[in-house]
N, C-alpha and C positions, 0 to 999 in steps of 0.2 A: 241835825236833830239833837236835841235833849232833851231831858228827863224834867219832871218837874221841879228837879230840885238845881237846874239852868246851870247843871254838869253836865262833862260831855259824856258821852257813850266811849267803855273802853271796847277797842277792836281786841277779836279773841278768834279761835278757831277750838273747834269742838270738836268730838269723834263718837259715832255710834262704830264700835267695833262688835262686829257679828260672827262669833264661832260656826264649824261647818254644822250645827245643830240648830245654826237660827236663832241662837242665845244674846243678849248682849250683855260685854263688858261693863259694871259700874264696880263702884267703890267708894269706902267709906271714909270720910277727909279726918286725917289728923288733927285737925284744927279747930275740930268742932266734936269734942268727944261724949257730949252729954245729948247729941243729938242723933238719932238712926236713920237718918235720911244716906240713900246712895244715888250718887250721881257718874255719870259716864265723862272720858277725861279730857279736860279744854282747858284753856290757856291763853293767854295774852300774847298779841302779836307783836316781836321785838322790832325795833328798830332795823331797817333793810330786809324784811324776811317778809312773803307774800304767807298767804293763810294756808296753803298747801303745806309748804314748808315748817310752819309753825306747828301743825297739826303733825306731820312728823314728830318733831322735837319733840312736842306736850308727850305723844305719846309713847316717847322713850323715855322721857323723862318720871314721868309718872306709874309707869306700867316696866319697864325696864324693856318693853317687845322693840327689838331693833326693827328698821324697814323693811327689811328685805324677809321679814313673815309677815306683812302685811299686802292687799293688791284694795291700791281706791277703787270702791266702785261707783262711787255718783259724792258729787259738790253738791248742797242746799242750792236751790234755783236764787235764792234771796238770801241776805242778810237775815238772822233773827236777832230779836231785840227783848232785854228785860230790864226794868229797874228793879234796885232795891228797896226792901222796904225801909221805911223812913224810919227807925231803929238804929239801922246799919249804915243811915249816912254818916260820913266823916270818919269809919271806923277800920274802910276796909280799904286796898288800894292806897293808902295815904291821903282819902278824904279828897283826890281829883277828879273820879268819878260817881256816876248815878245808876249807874248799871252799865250792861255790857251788851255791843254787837258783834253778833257771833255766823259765822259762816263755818255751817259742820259739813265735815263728810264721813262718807258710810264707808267702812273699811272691811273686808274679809280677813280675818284672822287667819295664817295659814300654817300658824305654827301648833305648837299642843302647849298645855295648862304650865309644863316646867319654863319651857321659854315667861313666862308671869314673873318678873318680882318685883314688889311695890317696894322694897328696901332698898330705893336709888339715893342715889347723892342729893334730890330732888323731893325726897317722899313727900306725899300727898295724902296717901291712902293708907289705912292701917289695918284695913281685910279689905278683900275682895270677891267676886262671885258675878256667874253667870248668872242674868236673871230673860225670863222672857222682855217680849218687846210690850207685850199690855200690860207689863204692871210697872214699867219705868214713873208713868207720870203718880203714881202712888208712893214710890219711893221717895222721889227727890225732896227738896223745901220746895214748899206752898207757893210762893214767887217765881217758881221755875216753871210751872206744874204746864200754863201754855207753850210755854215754848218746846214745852217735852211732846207734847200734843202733833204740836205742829211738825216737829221732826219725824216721827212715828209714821203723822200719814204722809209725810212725804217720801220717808225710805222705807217703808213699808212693805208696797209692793216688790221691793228689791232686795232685801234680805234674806 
């Protein structure tokens, strides 16, 4: 499958990470400072690493939370897919993708708010915060906004 702009789709893994209050994790990207959108943390999947794995890493990397405060509780039944909008082609990735397919999972937080710190070797985010689950797709950028949709009512009932 591709995008209209007959780039491929980058493979990524996502994470709705849910504190024991039902909260989720998002954050606000370094890289885009003049914007207030917060998003929840995902990543590109490396070379020999399955999406599991990957979603590990992003979210140590991003979040600094080691594995071992986290427990998976459900994989997306399906891939989700977004393109970019046609602005941001060639601008991001190195101009070899059109958007990205993403296989999230829902992860219980088991740790507390100190195990948090976006100042990795990696940063991403430059604040953070719990937000509820209905107002994620508000948060994010406008191009993301179904795919936020779609994750919500899929892990929904299980948060």
């Amino acid at each position: 499958m591709t995008t209209s702009t007959d780039l491929p789709y980058r493979p990524c893994a996502g994470i709705m990470l849910a504190n024991r209050s039902g909260k989720i994790f998002v954050g606000q990207r370094i890289d885009n400072p003049d914007s207030d959108a917060w998003q929840m943390p995902q990543g590109g999947i490396d070379e020999g690493e399955d999406a599991e794995q990957a979603a590990l890493r992003e979210l140590t990397e991003e979040t600094g939370i080691a594995p071992d405060k986290v427990t998976i509780v459900a994989r997306s039944s399906e891939e989700l897919f977004y393109d970019l909008p046609p602005e941001l082609y060639g601008k991001i990735w190195g101009g070899r993708y059109g958007g990205q397919r993403q296989s999230w999972f829902l992860m219980r937080f088991e740790g507390e708010d100190s195990d948090v710190d976006i100042a990795t070797s990696h940063a991403e985010f430059r604040a953070w915060r719990w937000a509820d689950p209905d107002e994620l797709p508000q948060l994010i950028v406008p191009f993301k906004r179904k795919l936020y949709r779609d994750i919500i009512d899929e892990f929904g009932p299980l948060i």
